[in-house]
C-alpha positions in Angstrom: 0.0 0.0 0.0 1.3 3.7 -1.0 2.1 6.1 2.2 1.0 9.5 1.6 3.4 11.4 3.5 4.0 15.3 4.3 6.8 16.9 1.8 10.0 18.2 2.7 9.1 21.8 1.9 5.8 23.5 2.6 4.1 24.8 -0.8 4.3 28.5 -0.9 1.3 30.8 -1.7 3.2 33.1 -3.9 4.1 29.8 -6.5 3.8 31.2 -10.3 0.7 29.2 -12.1 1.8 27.2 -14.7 1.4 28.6 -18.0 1.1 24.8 -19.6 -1.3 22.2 -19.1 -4.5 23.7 -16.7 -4.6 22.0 -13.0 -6.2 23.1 -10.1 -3.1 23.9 -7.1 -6.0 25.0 -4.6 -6.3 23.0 -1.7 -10.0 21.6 -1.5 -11.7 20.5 1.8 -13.5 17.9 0.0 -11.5 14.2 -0.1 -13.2 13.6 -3.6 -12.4 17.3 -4.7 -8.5 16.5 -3.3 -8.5 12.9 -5.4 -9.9 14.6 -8.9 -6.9 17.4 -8.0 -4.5 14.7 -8.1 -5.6 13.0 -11.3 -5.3 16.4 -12.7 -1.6 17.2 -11.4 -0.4 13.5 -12.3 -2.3 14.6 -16.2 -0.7 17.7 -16.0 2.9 16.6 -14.8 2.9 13.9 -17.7 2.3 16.8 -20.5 4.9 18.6 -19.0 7.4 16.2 -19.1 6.7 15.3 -22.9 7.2 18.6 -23.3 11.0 18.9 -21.7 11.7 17.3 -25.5 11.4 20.6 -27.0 14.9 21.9 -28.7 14.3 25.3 -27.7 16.4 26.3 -24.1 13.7 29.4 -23.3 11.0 26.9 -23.4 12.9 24.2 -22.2 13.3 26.3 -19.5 10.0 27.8 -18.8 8.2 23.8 -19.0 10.9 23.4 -16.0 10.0 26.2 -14.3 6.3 24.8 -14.8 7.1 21.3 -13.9 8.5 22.3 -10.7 5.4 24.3 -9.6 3.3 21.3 -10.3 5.6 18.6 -8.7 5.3 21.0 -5.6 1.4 21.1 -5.6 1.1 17.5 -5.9 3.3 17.0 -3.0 1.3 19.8 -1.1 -1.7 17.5 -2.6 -0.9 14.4 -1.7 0.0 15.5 2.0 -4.1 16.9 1.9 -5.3 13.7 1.2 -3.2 12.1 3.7 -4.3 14.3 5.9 -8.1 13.8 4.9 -7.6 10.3 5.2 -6.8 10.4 8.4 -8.9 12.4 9.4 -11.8 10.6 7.8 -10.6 6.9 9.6 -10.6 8.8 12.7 -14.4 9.6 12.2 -14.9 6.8 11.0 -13.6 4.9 14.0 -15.2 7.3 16.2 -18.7 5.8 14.8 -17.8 2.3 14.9 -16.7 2.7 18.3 -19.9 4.9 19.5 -22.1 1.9 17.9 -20.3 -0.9 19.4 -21.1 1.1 23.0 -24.6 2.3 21.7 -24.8 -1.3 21.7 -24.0 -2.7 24.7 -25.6 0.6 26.6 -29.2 -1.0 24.1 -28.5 -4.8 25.9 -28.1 -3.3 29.7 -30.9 -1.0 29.3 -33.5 -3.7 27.9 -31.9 -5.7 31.1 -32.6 -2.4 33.4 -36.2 -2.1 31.2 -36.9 -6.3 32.3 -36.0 -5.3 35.9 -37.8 -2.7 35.9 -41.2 -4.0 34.7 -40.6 -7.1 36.9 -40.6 -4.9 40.0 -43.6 -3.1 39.1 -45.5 -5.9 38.3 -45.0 -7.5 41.8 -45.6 -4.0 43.7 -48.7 -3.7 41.6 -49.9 -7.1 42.4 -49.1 -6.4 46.2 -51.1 -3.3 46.1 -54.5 -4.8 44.4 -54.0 -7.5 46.9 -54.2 -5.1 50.2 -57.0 -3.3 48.7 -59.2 -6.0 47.5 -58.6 -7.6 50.6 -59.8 -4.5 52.5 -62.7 -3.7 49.8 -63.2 -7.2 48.0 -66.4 -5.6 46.1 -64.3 -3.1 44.7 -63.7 -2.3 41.2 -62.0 0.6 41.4 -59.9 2.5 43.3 -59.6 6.5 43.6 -56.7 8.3 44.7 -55.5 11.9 45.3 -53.3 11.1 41.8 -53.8 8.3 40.5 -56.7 6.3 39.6 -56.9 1.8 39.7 -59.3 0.7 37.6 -60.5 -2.7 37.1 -62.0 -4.8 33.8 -63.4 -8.1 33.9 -62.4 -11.1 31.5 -62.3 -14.2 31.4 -59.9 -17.3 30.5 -59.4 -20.9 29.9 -57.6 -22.9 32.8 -56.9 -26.3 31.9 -57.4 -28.9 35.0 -56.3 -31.7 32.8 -54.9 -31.9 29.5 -55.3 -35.4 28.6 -58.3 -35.7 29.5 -59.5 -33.4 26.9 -61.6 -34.9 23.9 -59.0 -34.6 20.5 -61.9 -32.0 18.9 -60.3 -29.4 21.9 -56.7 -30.0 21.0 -55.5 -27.7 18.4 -53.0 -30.1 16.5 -49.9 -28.0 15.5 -46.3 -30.3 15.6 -47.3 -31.0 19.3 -51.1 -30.9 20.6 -52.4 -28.2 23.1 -55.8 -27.5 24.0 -57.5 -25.2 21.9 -58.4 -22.5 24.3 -60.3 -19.9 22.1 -62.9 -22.8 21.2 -62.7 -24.4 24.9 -63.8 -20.7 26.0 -66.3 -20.1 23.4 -67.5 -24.0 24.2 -67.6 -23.4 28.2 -68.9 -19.8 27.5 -72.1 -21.5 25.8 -73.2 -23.9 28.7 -71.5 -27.0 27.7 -69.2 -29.5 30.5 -66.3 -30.3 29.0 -64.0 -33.0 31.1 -60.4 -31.5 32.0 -61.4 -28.0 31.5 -63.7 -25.1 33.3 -64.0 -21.2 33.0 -62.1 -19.7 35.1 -63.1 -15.8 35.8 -60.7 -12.8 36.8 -59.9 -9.3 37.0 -57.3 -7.0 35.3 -56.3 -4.4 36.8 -54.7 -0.9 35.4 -53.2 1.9 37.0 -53.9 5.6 35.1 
């Protein structure tokens, strides 16, 4: 791999422009401006240097004079880019590096999240279970903030699996009882052996 390294000399503003083939010496910010610079010194040192075949010693001397300009802005060039480059890995690693933690801070924050829900499940459940012990005909409670509200459902609870008839077993790669037509079944009257209707409340803080 090529090193793009700083030259010797700095290039100096007051450099004549080149009076042979037209290149840009202006320093760009942009690393795609700085690359199309460089095609356009290496163009524009080649021309020159075919040139340097001429017989006449004015000219010969003027395309050296011109030669030397550009040699000196593609050095000052090529130390840009390097420059850019760096530059541009060091953002570039900056990101990588910021994802990689954006990451792991994602992972213990769902953990914290898991906690967190956990904890307020089991206070929540502690609290209904004081006040529906105190009021057990309550549906809802009223505080000076908040508000615990109640809705009433009700769900499937299988006493006995196997003893469920094959027309409640939903048949996927293993059997389960079907509890949406169990429910609907139970809901309508009908006994069915290994099963009942089991009723509860939800409760929801606002």
């Amino acid at each position: 791999m090529a090193a793009l390294t700083a030259p010797a000399a700095p290039l100096s503003p007051s450099l004549p422009q080149a009076a042979g083939p037209s290149c840009t010496l202006q320093r760009s910010g942009s690393l795609w401006q700085l690359g199309i610079e460089s095609q356009e010194l290496t163009t524009a040192i080649a021309q020159l240097a075919e040139r340097l075949e001429t017989d006449e010693p004015d000219e010969r001397q003027q395309i050296l004079g011109e030669l030397e300009t550009a040699l000196l802005a593609d050095e000052g060039n090529k130390a840009a880019i390097a420059a850019k480059a760096d530059a541009t890995c060091w953002v570039i690693e900056h990101l990588r590096g910021q994802a990689a933690y954006r990451q792991q801070q994602a992972k213990r924050l769902t953990a914290l999240a898991a906690g967190d829900n956990s904890r307020a499940d089991a206070l929540e459940h502690s609290l209904v279970l004081v006040l529906t012990r105190l009021q057990p005909k309550a549906t809802r409670f009223s505080f000076p903030n908040h508000e615990l509200t109640s809705r009433k459902s009700q769900a499937v609870e299988i006493d006995d699996e196997e003893a469920l008839d094959p027309q409640w077993l939903a048949v996927t790669t293993t059997s389960k009882p079907d509890k949406a037509a169990i429910k609907e079944a139970l809901k309508a009257g009908r006994h069915i052996e290994g099963a009942h209707l089991l009723s509860r409340r939800s409760w929801r803080i606002h």
